[in-house]
N, C-alpha and C positions, 0 to 999 in steps of 0.2 A: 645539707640542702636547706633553704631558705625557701618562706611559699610566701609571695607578693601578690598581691590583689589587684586586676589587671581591667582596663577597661576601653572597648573598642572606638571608634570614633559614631558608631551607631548606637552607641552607649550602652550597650550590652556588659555585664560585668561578671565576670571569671578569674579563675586564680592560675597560676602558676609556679613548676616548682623549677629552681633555678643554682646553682652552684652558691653565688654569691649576689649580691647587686650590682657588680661587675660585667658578670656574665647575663644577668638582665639585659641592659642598658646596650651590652654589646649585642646580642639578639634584636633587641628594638632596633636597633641603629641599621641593622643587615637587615630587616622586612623580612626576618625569618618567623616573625610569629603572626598569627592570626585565629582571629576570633572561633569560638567553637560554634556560635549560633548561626552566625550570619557569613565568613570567610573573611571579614572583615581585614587586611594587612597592614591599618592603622591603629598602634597600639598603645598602650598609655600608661603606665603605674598609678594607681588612686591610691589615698589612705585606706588600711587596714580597719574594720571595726574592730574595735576593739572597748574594754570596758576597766576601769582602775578600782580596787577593792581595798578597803581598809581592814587592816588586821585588830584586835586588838590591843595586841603589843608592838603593832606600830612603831617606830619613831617619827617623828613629826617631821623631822629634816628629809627624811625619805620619801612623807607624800609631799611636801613642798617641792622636790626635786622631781616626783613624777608630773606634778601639776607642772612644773615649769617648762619640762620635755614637753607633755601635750598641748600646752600654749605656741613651744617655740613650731611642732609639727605641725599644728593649722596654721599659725604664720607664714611658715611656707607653705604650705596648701597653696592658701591663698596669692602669697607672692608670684610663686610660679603657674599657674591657672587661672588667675583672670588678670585681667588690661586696669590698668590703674591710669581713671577719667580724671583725678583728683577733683575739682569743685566745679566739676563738667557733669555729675554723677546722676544730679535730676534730668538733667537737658537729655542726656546720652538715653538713659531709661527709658525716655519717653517715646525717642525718635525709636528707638529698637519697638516697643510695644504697640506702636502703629505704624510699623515697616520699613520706616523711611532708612533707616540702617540695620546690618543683618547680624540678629541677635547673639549674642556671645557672653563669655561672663568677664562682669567688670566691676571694679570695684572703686571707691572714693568715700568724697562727703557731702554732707547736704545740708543744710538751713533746717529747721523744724518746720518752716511753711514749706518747703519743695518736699519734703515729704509728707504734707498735711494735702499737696496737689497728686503726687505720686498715689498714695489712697486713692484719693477721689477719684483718678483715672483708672485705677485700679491694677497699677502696676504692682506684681510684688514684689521686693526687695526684703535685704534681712539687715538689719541694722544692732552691730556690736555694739557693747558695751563703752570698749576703749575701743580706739583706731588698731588695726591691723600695717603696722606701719615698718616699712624695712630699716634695719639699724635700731630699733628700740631697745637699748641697751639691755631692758629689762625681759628679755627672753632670747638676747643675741647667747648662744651657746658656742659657735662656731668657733 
């Protein structure tokens, strides 16, 4: 049994215990599961918290390799969860933050002034380090 961390479309978050991710996915796909708080029948897999610990005898190739897995799993987090504006990302933000389109999660780039104006309007946004980008060879595992 495998337990996946489950979250409703009313964002309620619950877990699940499941044969495989097979049988997950096949469950989701059939409207057999739903929320425990609310009935909710729209269901969703989120990432796991989870936390990476160093040993002291470590090998270093082994936390490089963990590091690499949790880079490539918020990559797809991300890939698969939000709408990619690409350098639509201030404009999009802005209309969602005063209504004019209906809010969702998106992701792209920005200018350091479109986010010097994003502030000021007081949108919040979270802004990586490096771009969250599909095919970056450098976290592509698949």
């Amino acid at each position: 049994m495998v337990v996946f961390d489950l979250q409703c479309a009313a964002g309620h978050t619950f877990e699940g215990w499941f044969d495989d991710l097979k049988d997950l996915k096949s469950q989701v796909r059939r409207g057999l599961l739903t929320c425990p708080v609310c009935g909710e029948s729209s269901v969703r897999q989120v990432p796991a918290g989870f936390a990476i610990a160093r040993s002291k005898g470590g090998r270093r190739d082994e936390q490089q390799d963990m590091q690499r897995a949790l880079g490539a799993a918020v990559r797809n987090y991300f890939i698969n969860n939000f709408e990619d504006v690409g350098t639509g990302f201030a404009k999009e933000a802005l209309k969602m933050h005063y209504g004019v389109s209906q809010a969702r999660n998106i992701r792209g780039v920005s200018t350091e002034q479109e986010e010097k104006v994003l502030r000021r309007e007081g949108v919040d946004f979270f802004k990586f380090a490096a771009p969250v980008m599909e095919g970056d060879p450098e976290l592509d595992e698949d």
